[in-house]
C-alpha positions in Angstrom: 111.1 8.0 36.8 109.4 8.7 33.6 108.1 5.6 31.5 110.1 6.5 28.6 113.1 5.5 30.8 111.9 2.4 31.4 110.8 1.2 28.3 114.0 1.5 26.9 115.4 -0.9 29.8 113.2 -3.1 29.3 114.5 -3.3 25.2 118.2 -3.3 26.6 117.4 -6.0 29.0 115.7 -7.9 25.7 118.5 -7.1 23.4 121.4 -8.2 26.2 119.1 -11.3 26.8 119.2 -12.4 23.0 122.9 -11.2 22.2 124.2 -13.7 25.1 122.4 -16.5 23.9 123.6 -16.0 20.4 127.1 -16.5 22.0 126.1 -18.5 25.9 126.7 -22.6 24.8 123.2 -24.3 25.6 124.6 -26.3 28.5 125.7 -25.5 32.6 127.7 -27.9 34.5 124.5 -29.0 35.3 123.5 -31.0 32.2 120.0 -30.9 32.1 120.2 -31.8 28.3 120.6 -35.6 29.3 117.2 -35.5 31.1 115.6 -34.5 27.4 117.9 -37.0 25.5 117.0 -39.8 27.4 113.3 -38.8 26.9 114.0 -38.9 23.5 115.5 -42.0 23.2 113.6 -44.4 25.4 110.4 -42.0 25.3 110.2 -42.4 29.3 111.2 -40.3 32.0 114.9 -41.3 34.0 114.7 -42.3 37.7 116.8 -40.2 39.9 119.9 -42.8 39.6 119.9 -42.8 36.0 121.1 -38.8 35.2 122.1 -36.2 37.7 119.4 -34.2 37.1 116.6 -36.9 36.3 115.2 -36.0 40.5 113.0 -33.0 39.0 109.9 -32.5 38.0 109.5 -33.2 33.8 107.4 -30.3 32.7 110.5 -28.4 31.3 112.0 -31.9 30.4 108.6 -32.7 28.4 108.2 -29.3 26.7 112.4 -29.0 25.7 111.7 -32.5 24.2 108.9 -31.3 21.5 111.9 -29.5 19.6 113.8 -32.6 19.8 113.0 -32.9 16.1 115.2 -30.8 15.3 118.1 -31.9 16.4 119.8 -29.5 17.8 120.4 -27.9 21.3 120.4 -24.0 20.2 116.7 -24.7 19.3 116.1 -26.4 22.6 117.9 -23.7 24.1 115.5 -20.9 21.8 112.7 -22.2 24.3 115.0 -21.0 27.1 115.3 -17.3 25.6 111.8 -16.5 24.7 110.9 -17.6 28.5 113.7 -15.3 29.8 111.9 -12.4 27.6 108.8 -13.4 28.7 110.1 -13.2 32.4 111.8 -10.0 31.7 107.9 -8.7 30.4 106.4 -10.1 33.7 108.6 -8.7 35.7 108.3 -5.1 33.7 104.6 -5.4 34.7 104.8 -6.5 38.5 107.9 -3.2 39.1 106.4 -0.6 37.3 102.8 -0.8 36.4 101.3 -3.4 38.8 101.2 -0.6 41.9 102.6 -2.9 44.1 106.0 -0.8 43.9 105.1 2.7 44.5 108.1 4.7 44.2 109.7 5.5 41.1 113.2 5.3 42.1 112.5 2.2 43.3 110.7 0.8 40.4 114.0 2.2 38.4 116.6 0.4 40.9 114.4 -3.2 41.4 113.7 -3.1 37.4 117.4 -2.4 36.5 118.6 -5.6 38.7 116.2 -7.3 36.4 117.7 -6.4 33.5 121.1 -6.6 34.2 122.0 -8.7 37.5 124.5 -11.4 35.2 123.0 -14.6 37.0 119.7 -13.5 36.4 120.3 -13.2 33.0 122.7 -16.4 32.6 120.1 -18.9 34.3 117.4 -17.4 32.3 119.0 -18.8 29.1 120.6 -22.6 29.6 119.1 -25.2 28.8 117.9 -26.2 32.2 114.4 -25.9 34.3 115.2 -22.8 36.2 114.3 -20.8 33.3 111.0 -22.0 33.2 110.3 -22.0 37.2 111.5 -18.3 36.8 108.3 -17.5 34.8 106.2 -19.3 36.6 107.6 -17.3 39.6 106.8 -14.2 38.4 102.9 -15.2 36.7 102.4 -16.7 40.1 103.3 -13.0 41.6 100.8 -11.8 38.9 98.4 -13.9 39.8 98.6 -13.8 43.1 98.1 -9.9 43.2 95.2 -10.9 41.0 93.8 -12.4 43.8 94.1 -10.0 46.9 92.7 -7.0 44.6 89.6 -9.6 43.3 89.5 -12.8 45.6 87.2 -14.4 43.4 86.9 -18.5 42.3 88.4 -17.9 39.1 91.3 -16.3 40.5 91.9 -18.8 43.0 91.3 -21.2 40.2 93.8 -19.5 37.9 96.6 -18.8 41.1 96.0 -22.8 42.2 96.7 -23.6 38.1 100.2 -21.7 38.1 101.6 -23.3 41.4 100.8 -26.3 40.1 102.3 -25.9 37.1 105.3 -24.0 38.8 105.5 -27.9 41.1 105.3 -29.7 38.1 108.8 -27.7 37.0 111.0 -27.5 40.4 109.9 -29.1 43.8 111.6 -25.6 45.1 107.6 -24.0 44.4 106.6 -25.5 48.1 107.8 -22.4 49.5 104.6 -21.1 47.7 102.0 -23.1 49.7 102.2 -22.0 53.2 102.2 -18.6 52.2 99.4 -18.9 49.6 97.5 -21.2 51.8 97.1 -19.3 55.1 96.5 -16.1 52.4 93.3 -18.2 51.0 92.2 -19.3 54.5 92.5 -15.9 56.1 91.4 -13.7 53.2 88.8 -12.2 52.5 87.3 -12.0 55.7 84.7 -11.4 55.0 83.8 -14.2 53.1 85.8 -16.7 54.4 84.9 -18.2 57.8 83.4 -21.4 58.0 83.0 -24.0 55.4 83.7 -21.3 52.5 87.8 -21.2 54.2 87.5 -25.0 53.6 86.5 -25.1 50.6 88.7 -22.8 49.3 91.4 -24.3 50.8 90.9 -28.2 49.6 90.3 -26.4 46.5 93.9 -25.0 46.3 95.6 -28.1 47.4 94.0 -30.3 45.0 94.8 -28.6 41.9 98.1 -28.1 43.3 98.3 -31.2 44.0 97.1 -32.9 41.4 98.6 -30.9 38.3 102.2 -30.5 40.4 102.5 -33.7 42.9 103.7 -36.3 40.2 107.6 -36.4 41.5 106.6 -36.4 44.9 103.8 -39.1 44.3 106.5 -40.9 42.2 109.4 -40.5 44.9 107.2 -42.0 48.1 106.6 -44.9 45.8 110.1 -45.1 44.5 111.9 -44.4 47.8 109.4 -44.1 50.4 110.7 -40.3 50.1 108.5 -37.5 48.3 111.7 -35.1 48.2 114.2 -37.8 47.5 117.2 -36.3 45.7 120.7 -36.9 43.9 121.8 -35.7 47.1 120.4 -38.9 49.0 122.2 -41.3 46.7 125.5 -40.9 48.5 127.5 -40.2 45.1 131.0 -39.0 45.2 130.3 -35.1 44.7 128.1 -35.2 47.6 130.2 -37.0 49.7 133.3 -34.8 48.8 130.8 -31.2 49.7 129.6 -32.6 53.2 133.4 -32.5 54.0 133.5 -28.9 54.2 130.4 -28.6 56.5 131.0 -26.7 59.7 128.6 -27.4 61.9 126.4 -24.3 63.4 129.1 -22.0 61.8 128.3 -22.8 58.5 125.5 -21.5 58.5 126.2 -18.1 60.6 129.5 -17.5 58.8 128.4 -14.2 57.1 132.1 -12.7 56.2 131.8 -12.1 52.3 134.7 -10.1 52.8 136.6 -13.2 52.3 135.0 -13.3 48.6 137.3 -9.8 47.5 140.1 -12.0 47.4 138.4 -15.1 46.5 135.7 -14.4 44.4 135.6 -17.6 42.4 134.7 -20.9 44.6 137.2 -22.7 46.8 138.1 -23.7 50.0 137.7 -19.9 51.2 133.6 -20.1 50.5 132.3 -23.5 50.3 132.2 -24.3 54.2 130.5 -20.6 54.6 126.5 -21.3 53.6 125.3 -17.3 53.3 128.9 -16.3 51.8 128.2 -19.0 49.1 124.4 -17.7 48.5 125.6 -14.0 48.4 128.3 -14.8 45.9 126.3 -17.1 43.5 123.5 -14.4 43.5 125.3 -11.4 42.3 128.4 -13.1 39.9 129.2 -16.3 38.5 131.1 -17.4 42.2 130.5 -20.9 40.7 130.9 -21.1 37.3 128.2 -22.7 35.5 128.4 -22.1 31.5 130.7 -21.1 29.1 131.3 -17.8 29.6 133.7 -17.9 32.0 136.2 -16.4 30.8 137.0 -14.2 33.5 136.9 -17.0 36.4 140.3 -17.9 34.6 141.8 -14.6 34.5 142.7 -11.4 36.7 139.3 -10.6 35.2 138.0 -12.6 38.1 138.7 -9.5 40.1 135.8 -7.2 38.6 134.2 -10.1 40.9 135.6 -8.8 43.6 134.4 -5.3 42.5 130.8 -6.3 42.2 130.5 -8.3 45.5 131.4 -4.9 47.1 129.3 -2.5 45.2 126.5 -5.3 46.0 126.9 -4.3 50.1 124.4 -1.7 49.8 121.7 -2.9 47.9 122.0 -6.2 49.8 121.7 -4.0 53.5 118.3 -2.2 51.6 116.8 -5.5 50.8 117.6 -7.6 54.3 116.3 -3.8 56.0 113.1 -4.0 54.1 112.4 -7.6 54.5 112.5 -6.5 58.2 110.5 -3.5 57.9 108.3 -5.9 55.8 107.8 -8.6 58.1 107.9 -6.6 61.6 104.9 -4.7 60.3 102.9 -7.8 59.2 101.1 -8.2 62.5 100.0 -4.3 62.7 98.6 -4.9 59.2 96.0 -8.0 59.9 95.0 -6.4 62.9 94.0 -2.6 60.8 92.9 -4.4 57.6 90.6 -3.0 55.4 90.2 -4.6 52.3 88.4 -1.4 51.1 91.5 0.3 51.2 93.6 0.4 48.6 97.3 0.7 50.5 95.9 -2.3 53.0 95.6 -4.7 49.7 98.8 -3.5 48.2 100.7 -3.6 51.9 99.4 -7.4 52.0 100.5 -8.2 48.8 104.1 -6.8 49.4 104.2 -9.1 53.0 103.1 -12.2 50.6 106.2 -11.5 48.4 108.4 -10.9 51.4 107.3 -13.8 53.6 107.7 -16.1 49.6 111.9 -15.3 49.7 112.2 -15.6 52.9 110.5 -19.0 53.2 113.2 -19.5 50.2 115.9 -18.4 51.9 114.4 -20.6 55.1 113.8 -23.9 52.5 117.6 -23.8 51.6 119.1 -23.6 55.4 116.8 -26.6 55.8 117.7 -28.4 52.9 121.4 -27.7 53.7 120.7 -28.9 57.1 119.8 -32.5 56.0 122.1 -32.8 53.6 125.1 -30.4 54.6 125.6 -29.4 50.8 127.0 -26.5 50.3 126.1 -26.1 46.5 122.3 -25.7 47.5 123.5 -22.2 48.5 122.8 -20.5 44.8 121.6 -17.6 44.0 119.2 -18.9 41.2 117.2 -21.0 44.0 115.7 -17.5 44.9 115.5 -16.3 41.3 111.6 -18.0 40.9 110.6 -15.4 44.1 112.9 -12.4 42.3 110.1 -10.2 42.7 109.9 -10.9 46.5 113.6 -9.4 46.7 112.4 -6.8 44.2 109.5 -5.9 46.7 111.8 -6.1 49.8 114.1 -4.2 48.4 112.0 -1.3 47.2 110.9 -1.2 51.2 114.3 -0.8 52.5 114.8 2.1 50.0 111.8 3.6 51.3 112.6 3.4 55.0 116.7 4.4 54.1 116.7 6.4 51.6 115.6 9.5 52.9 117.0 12.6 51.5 119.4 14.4 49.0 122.1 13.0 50.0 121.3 9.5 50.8 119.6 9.8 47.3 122.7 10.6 45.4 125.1 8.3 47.5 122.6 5.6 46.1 122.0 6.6 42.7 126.1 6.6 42.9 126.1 3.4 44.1 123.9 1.6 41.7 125.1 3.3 38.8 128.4 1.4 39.7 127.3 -1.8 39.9 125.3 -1.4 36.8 128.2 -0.2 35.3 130.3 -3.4 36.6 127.3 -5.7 35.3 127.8 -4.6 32.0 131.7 -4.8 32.2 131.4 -8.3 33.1 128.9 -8.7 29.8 131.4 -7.2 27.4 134.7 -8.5 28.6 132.8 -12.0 28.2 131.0 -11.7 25.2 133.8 -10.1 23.5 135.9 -13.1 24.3 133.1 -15.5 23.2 133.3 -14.0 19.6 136.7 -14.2 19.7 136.7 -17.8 19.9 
């Protein structure tokens, strides 16, 4: 694919990015602003009973305060678009210049999901901290390929530094440490045995620790809990979600057929924990912000569209994750860190083995709680370039071919085609209003 081609994504996916937020209202359903308005009234954090969202991490709370002066929440929500951009420029260099994707095709696929995948681009731009912990996911991808090609103190210094930061914003960034950890400890092996493993080790933790562990810290004092949440305090919207909770089936339920006729949330989804992530990943299934507009009309249906167009790539990434992780073994055993396709083969299992310890973190999460809401999409959007990654490996190992080739270009040139449909019908609403 030539570069020409992708450069000019990369200015559509800026100039969608910044033509939504001049018509997306600041807030989700979420309310994250009352986090920053109580910092700017009693100039103190909330405890987790206080607001709904007070249980995170401040860093984004303590930055979106700064531009509290000026009184209004577009501005607040300005900080949201230039780290969406900023994202979208991360992400531009991890697909297509990094070398950790080697195939064109896929670099053109993984980068045009970027660009265009509408919940992606939505929770890039409220006011709320996933947009921040979307960055950090993809500098800590950066960083950490940074680190296999040159494992030096710096780098660990600088990868330790981003986690940390990354904690200080969601609590979801423990899905980074086991991964990253057993990475520092194993590699390079040459250097690593003994006391220099150790060191390295302790090393990571502590930054991490001490730059990212103050709402744990502050939770085992509070509540003798370091991931107490709103979903511990028993409220009313918890109470009325663990209703729906199946048992075993929950989690095995996997019919997203059921979301063709039912592609907005009800009783048809919310006792059905991967139909529920599947849905909230590739459309508004719950929906969060104000343009909505179609989740109140037959427009709903180009839901319905997507969610089947969606089938294939989802098959590519869950076969590459497989290929990914079924070859992990065969790779420690063989590896040579003098060889260039060992280093970048390690680096794609790190990003695989990062969304699926995402995708594990939620089925636990769900388990303690039985919550059906922590089954979105934008939970997995920090690791996006782990699905980008797995992704790219299941077109690899698929798409083999002439055929196959055009049945997929076909296919995602659908989809695409439905993202931007959903863009238009709702932004041309939005500036009807």
């Amino acid at each position: 694919m030539r570069p020409r081609f992708l450069v000019l994504l990369l200015v559509l996916g800026i100039t969608l990015r910044i033509i939504t937020f001049w018509f997306l209202a600041p807030a989700n359903v979420d309310h994250h602003e009352q986090v920053i308005a109580f910092l700017l009234r009693f100039h103190a954090l909330p405890q987790t009973w206080q607001i709904h969202e007070a249980h995170n991490p401040p860093l984004y709370y303590l930055m979106a305060a700064s531009l509290g002066f000026t009184g209004r929440l577009k501005a607040i929500q300005g900080l949201s678009l230039a780290f969406s951009i900023a994202t979208l420029f991360a992400l531009f260099h991890l697909i297509t210049r990094s070398g950790v994707i080697i195939s064109q095709r896929a670099q053109a696929y993984s980068f045009l999901m970027a660009c265009f995948l509408p919940q992606f681009v939505l929770f890039s731009l409220y006011v709320s901290n996933d947009t921040l912990a979307i960055l950090f996911g993809s500098l800590a991808a950066i960083v950490t390929w940074r680190y296999i090609r040159v494992p030096s103190w710096p780098g660990l210094i600088l990868l330790s530094t981003v986690v940390g930061a990354g904690l200080l914003t969601k609590t979801t960034f423990v899905v980074l440490i086991p991964v990253l950890l057993v990475l520092i400890c194993w590699y390079p092996r040459q250097k690593s045995h003994g006391w220099n493993a150790i060191v390295r080790a302790y090393a990571f933790i502590g930054i991490v620790t001490l730059l990212g562990g103050f709402k744990f810290a502050d939770n085992l004092v509070r509540y003798d809990d370091p991931f107490f949440s709103n979903m511990d305090l028993g409220q009313d919207w918890s109470i009325d979600h663990e209703r729906t909770y199946r048992g075993l089936q929950s989690f095995l339920d996997v019919n997203v057929g059921r979301l063709v006729t039912s592609p907005i949330v009800g009783e048809a989804t919310t006792g059905a924990y991967p139909v529920l992530l599947y849905g909230t990943f590739w459309y508004p299934h719950i929906p969060d912000g104000s343009l909505n507009h179609g989740s109140r009309s037959n427009l709903r249906y180009l839901g319905s569209a997507i969610f089947l167009m969606a089938l294939l790539p989802s098959v590519f990434f869950f076969v590459g994750l497989g290929s990914l992780l079924y070859g992990l073994p065969a790779l420690l055993r063989a590896f040579d860190s003098s060889r260039q396709d060992d280093l970048r083969k390690l680096a794609q299992s790190v990003f695989a083995l990062t969304i699926a310890i995402g995708i594990l973190l939620l089925n636990v999460t769900a388990l303690r709680h039985h919550e059906w809401s922590i089954f979105q999409g934008r939970f997995l959007f920090p690791w996006f370039f782990g699905g980008a990654v797995a992704f790219s490996a299941g077109i690899d190992a698929v798409v083999q071919g002439p055929r196959r080739q055009l049945a997929m270009a076909i296919s995602m040139g659908m989809l695409i085609t439905l993202f931007w449909a959903f863009f238009g019908s709702e932004l041309m609403w939005a500036a009807q209003q």
